[in-house]
N, CA, C and O atoms as a DFTB+ gen file, in Angstrom:
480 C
 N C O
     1  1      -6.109      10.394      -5.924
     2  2      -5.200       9.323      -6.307
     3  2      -5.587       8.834      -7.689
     4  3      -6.733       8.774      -8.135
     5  1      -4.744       8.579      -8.148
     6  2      -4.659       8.116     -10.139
     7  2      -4.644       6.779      -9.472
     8  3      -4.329       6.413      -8.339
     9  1      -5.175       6.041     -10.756
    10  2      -5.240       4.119     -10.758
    11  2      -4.174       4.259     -12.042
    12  3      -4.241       3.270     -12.773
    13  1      -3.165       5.306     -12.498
    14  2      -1.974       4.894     -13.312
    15  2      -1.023       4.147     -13.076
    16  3      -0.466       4.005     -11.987
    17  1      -0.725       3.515     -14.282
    18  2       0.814       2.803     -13.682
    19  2       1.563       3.609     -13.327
    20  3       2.545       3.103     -12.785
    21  1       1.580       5.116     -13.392
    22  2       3.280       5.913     -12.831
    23  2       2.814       6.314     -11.384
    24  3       3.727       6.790     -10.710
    25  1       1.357       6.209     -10.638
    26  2       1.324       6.785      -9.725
    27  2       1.156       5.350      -8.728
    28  3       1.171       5.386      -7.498
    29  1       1.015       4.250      -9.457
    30  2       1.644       2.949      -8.456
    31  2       2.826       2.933      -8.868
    32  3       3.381       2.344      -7.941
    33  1       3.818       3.226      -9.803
    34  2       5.164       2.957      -9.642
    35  2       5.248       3.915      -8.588
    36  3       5.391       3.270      -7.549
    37  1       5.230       5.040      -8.364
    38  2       5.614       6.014      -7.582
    39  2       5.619       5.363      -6.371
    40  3       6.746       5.201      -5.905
    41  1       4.522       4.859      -5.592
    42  2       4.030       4.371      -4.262
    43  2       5.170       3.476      -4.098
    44  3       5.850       3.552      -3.075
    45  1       5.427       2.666      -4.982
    46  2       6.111       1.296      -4.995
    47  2       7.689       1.927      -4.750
    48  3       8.349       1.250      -3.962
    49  1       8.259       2.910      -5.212
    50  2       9.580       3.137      -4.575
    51  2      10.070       3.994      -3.809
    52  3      11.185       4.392      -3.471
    53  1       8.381       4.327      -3.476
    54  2       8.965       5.555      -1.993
    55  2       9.381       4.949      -0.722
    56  3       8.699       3.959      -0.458
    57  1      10.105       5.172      -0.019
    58  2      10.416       4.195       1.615
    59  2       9.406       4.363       1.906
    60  3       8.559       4.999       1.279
    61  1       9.271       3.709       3.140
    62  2       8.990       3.374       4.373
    63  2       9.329       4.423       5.050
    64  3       8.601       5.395       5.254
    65  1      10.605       4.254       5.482
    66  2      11.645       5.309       6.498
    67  2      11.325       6.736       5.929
    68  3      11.618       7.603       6.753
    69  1      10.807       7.233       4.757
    70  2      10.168       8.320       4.500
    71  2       8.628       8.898       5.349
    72  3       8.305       9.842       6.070
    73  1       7.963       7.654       4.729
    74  2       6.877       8.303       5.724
    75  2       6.511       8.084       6.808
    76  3       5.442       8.572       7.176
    77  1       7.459       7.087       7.878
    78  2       7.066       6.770       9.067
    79  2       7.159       8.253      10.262
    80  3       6.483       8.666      11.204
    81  1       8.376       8.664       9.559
    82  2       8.179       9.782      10.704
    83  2       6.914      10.606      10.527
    84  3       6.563      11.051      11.620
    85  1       6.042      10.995       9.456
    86  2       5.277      11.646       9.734
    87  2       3.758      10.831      10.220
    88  3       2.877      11.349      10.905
    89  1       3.749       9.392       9.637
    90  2       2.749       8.724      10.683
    91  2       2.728       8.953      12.333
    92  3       1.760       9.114      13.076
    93  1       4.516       8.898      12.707
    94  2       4.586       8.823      14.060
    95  2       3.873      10.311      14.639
    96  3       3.086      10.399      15.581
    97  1       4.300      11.234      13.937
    98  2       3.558      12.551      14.420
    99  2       2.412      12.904      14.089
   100  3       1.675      13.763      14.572
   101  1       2.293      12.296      13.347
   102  2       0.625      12.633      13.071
   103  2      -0.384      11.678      14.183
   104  3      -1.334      12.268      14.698
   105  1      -0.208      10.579      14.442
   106  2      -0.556       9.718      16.036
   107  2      -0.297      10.493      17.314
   108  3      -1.193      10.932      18.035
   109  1       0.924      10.617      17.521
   110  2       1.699      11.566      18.767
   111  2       1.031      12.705      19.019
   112  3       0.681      12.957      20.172
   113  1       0.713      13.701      17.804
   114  2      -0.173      15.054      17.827
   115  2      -1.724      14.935      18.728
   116  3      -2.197      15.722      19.548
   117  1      -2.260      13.639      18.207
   118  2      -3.344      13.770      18.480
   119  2      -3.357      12.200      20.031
   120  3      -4.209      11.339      20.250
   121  1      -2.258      12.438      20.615
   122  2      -2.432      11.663      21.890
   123  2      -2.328      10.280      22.207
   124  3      -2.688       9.661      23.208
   125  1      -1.656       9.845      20.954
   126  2      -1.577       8.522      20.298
   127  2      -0.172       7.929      20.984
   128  3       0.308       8.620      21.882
   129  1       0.281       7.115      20.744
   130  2       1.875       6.438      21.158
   131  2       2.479       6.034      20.144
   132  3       1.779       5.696      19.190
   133  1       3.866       5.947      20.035
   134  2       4.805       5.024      19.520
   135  2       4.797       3.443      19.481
   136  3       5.229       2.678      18.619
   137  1       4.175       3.197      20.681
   138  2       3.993       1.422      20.974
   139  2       2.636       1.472      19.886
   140  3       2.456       0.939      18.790
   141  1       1.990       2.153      20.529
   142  2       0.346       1.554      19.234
   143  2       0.265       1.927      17.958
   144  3      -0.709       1.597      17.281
   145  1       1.384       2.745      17.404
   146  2       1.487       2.551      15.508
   147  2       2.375       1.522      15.906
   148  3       1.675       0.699      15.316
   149  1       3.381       0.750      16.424
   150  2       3.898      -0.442      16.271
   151  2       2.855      -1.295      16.644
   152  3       3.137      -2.114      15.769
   153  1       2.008      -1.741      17.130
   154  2       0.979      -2.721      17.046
   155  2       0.708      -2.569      15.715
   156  3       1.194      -3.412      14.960
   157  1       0.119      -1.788      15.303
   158  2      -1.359      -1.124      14.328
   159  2       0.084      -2.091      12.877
   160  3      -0.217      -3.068      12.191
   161  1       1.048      -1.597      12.862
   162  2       2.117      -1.711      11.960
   163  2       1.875      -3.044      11.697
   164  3       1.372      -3.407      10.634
   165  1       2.419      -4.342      13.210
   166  2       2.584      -5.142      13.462
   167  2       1.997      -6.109      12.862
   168  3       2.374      -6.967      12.064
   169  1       0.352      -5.681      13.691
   170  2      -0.640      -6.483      13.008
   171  2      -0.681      -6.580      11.859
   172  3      -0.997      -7.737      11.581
   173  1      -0.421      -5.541      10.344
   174  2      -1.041      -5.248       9.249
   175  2       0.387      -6.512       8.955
   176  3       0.247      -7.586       8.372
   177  1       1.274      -6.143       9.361
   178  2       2.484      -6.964       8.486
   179  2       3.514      -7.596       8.875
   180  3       4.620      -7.877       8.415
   181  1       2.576      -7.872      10.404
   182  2       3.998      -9.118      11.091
   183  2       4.961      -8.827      11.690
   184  3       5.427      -9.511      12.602
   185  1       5.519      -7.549      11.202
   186  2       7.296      -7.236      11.256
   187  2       7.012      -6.767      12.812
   188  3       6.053      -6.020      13.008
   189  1       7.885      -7.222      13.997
   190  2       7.758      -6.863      15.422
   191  2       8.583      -5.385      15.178
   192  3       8.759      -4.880      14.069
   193  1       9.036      -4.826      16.446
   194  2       9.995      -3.752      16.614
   195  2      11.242      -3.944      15.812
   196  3      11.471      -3.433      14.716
   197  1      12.073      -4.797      16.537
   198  2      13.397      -4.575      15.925
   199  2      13.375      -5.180      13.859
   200  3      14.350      -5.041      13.121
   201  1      12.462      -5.596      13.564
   202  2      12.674      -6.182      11.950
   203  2      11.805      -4.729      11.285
   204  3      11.941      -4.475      10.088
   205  1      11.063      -3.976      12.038
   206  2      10.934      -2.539      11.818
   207  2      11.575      -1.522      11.718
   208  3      11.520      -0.645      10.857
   209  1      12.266      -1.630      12.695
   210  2      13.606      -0.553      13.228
   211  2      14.859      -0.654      11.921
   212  3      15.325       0.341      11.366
   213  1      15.252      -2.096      11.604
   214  2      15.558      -2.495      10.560
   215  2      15.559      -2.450       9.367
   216  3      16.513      -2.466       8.589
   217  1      14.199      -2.375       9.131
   218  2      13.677      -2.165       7.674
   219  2      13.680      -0.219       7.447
   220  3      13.966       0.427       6.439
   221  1      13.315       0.187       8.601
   222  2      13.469       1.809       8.885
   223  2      14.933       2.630       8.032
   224  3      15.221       3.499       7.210
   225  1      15.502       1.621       8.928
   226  2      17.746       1.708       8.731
   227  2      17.844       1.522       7.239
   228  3      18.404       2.259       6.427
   229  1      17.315       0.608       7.070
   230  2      17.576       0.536       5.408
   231  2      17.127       0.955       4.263
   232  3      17.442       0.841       3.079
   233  1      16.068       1.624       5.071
   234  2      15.290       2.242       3.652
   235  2      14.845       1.410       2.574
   236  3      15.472       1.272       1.524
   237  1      13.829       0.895       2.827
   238  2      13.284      -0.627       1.971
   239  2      12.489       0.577       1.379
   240  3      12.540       1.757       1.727
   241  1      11.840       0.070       0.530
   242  2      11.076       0.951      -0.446
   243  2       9.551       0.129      -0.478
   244  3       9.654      -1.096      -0.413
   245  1       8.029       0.732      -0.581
   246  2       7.443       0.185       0.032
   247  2       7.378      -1.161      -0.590
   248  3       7.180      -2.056       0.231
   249  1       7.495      -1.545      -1.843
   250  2       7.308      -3.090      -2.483
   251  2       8.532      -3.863      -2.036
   252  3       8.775      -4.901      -2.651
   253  1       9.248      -3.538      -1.155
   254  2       9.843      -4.228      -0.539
   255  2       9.245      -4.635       0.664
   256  3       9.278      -5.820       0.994
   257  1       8.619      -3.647       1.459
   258  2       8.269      -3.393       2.499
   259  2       7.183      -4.420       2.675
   260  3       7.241      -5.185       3.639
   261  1       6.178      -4.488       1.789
   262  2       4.906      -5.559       1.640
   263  2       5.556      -6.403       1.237
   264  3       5.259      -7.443       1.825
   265  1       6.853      -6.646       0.026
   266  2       6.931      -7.950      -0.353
   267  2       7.373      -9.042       0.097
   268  3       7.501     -10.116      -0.490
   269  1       7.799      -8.541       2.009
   270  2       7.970      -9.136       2.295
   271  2       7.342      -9.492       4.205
   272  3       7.829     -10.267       5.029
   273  1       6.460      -8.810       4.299
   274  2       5.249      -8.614       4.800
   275  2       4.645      -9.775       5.057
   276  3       4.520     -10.578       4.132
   277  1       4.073     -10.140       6.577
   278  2       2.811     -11.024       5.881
   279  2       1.631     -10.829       6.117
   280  3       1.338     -11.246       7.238
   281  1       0.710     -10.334       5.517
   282  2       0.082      -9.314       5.445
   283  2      -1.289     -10.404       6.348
   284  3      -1.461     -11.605       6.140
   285  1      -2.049      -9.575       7.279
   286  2      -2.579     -10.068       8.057
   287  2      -3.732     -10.486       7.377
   288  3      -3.840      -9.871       6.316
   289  1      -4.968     -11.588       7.644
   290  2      -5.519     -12.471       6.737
   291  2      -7.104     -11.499       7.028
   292  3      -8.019     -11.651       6.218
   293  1      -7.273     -10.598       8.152
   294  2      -7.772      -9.328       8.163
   295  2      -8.055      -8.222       7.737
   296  3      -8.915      -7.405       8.064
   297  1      -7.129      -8.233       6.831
   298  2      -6.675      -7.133       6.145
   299  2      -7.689      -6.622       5.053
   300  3      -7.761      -5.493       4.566
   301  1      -8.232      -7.411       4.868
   302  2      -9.073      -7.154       3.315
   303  2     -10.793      -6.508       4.596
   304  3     -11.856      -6.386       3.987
   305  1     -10.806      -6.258       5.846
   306  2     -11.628      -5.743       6.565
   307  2     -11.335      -4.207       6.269
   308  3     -12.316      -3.462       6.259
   309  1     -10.477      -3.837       6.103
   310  2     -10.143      -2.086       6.289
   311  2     -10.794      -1.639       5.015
   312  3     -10.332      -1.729       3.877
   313  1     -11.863      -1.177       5.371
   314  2     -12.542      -0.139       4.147
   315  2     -12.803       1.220       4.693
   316  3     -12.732       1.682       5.831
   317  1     -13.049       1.599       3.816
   318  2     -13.501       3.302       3.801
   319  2     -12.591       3.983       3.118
   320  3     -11.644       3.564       2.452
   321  1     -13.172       5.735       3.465
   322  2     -11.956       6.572       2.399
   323  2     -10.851       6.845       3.199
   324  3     -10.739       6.823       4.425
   325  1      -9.831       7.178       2.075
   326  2      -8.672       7.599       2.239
   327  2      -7.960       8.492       1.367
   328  3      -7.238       7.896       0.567
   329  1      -7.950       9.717       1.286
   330  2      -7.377      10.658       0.531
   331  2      -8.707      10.870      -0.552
   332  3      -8.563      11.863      -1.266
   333  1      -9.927      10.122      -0.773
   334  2     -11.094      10.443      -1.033
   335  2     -11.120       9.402      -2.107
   336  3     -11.740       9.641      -3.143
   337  1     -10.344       7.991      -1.903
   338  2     -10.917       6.617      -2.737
   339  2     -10.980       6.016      -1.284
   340  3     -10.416       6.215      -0.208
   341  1     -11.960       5.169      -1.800
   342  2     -12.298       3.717      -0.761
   343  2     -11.156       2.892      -1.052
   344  3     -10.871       2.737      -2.239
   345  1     -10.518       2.386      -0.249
   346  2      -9.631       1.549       0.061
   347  2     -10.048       0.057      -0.345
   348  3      -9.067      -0.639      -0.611
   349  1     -10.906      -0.391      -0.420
   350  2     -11.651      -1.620      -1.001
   351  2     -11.548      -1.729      -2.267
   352  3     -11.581      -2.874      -2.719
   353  1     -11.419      -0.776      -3.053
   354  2     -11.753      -0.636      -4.181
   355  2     -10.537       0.022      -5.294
   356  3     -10.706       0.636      -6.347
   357  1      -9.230      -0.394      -4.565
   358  2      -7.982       0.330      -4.855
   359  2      -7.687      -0.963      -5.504
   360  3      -7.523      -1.928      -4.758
   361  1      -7.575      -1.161      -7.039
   362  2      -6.978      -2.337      -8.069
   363  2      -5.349      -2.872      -8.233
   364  3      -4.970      -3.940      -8.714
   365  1      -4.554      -1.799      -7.685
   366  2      -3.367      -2.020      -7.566
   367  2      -3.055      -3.231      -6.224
   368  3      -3.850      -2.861      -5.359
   369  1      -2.516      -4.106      -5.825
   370  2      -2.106      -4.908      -4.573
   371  2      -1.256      -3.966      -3.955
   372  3      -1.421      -3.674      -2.771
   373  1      -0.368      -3.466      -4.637
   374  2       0.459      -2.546      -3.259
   375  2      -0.219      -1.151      -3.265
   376  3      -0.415      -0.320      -2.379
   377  1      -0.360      -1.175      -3.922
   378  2      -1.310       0.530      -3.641
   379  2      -2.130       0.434      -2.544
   380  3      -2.186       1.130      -1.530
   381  1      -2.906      -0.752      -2.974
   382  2      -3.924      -0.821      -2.091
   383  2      -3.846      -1.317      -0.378
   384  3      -4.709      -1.172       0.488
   385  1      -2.315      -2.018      -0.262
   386  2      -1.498      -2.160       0.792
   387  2      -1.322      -1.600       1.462
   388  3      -1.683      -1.819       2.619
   389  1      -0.419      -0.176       0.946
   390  2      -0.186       1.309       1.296
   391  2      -0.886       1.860       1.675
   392  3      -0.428       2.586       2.557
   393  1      -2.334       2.030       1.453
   394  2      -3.545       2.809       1.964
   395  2      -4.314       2.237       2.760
   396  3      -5.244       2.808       3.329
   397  1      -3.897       0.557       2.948
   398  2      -4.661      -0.164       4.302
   399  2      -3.692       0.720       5.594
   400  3      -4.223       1.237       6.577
   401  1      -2.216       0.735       5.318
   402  2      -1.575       1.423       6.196
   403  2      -2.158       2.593       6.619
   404  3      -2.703       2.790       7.705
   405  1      -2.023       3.314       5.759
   406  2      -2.772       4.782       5.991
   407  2      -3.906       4.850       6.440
   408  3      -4.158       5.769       7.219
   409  1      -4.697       4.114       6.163
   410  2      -6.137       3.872       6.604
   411  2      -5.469       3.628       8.528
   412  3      -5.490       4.422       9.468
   413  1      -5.160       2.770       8.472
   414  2      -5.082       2.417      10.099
   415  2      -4.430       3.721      10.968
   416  3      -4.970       4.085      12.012
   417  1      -3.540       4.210      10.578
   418  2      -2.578       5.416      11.179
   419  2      -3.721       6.272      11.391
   420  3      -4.030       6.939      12.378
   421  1      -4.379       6.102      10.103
   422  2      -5.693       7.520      10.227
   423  2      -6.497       7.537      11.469
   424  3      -6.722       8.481      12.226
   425  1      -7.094       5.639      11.561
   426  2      -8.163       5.455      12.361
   427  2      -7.337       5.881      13.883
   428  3      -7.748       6.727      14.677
   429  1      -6.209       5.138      14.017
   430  2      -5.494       5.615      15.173
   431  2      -5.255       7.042      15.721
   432  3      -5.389       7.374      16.899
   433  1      -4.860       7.879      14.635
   434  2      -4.750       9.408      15.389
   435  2      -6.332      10.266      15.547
   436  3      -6.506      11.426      15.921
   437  1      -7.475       9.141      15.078
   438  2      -9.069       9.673      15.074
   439  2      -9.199       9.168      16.598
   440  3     -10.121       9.655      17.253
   441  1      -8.415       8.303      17.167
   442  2      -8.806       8.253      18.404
   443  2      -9.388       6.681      18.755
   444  3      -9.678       6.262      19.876
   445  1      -9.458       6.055      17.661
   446  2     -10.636       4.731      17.532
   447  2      -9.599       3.905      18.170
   448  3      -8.378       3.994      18.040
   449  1     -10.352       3.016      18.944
   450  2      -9.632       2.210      19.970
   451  2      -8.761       1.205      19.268
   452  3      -8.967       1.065      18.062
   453  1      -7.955       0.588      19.753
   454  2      -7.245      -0.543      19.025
   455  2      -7.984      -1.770      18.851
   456  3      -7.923      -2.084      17.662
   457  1      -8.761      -2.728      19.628
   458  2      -9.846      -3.582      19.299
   459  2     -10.347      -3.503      17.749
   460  3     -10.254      -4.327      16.840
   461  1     -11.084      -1.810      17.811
   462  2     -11.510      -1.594      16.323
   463  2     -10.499      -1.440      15.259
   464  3     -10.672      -1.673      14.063
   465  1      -9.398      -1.012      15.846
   466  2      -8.667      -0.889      14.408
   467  2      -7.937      -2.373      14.016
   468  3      -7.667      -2.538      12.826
   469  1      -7.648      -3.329      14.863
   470  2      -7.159      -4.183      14.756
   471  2      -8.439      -5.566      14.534
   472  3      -8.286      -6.726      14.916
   473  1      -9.321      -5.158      14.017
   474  2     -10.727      -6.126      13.384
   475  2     -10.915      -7.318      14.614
   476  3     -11.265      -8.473      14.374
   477  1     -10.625      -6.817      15.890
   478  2     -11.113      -7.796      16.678
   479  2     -12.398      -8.372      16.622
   480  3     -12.710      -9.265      17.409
């Protein structure tokens, strides 16, 4: 991952509704559910099922997606790598948003219980 401005513009106008389907299968593959990336989702940004399902339909783009988010007060707990940067240490706010997501989907299809992924 680049810390450029064109590779956070990039992040910033890809959907949502783009990469959810492959979160959902990448969880599902490895024995995971549909209900617990909607928790994992939930928690990071509030939005229940149907304001998901919603935002899905419309194809929000992700700085929509966070900007209107409320991003859980937890959140700044999710460290480690991701695509081979630490997530802590990602200078962009939505970049670094985007890869708390990813980070969690990850921990979820690794199998790690929800307690842990959700910073109980």
């Amino acid at each position: 991952m680049n810390n450029t401005n064109n590779h956070d513009e990039r992040i910033s106008k890809m959907t949502f509704s783009s990469v959810y389907p492959h979160n959902l299968t990448k969880v599902m593959e490895k024995g995971r559910t549909e209900k617990e990336l909607h928790q994992i989702i939930e928690w990071l940004t509030g939005y229940d099922d149907k304001t998901l399902q919603s935002l899905i339909n419309e194809k929000v783009t992700f700085d929509k997606f966070f900007q209107n988010a409320e991003l859980n007060p937890k959140a700044h707990l999710i460290n480690g790598v991701i695509c081979g940067y630490r997530v802590e240490e990602i200078q962009n706010p939505l970049t670094q948003q985007v890869r708390y997501l990813d980070k969690l989907v990850d921990e979820l299809s690794k199998g790690k219980t929800l307690d842990k992924i959700l910073r109980k």
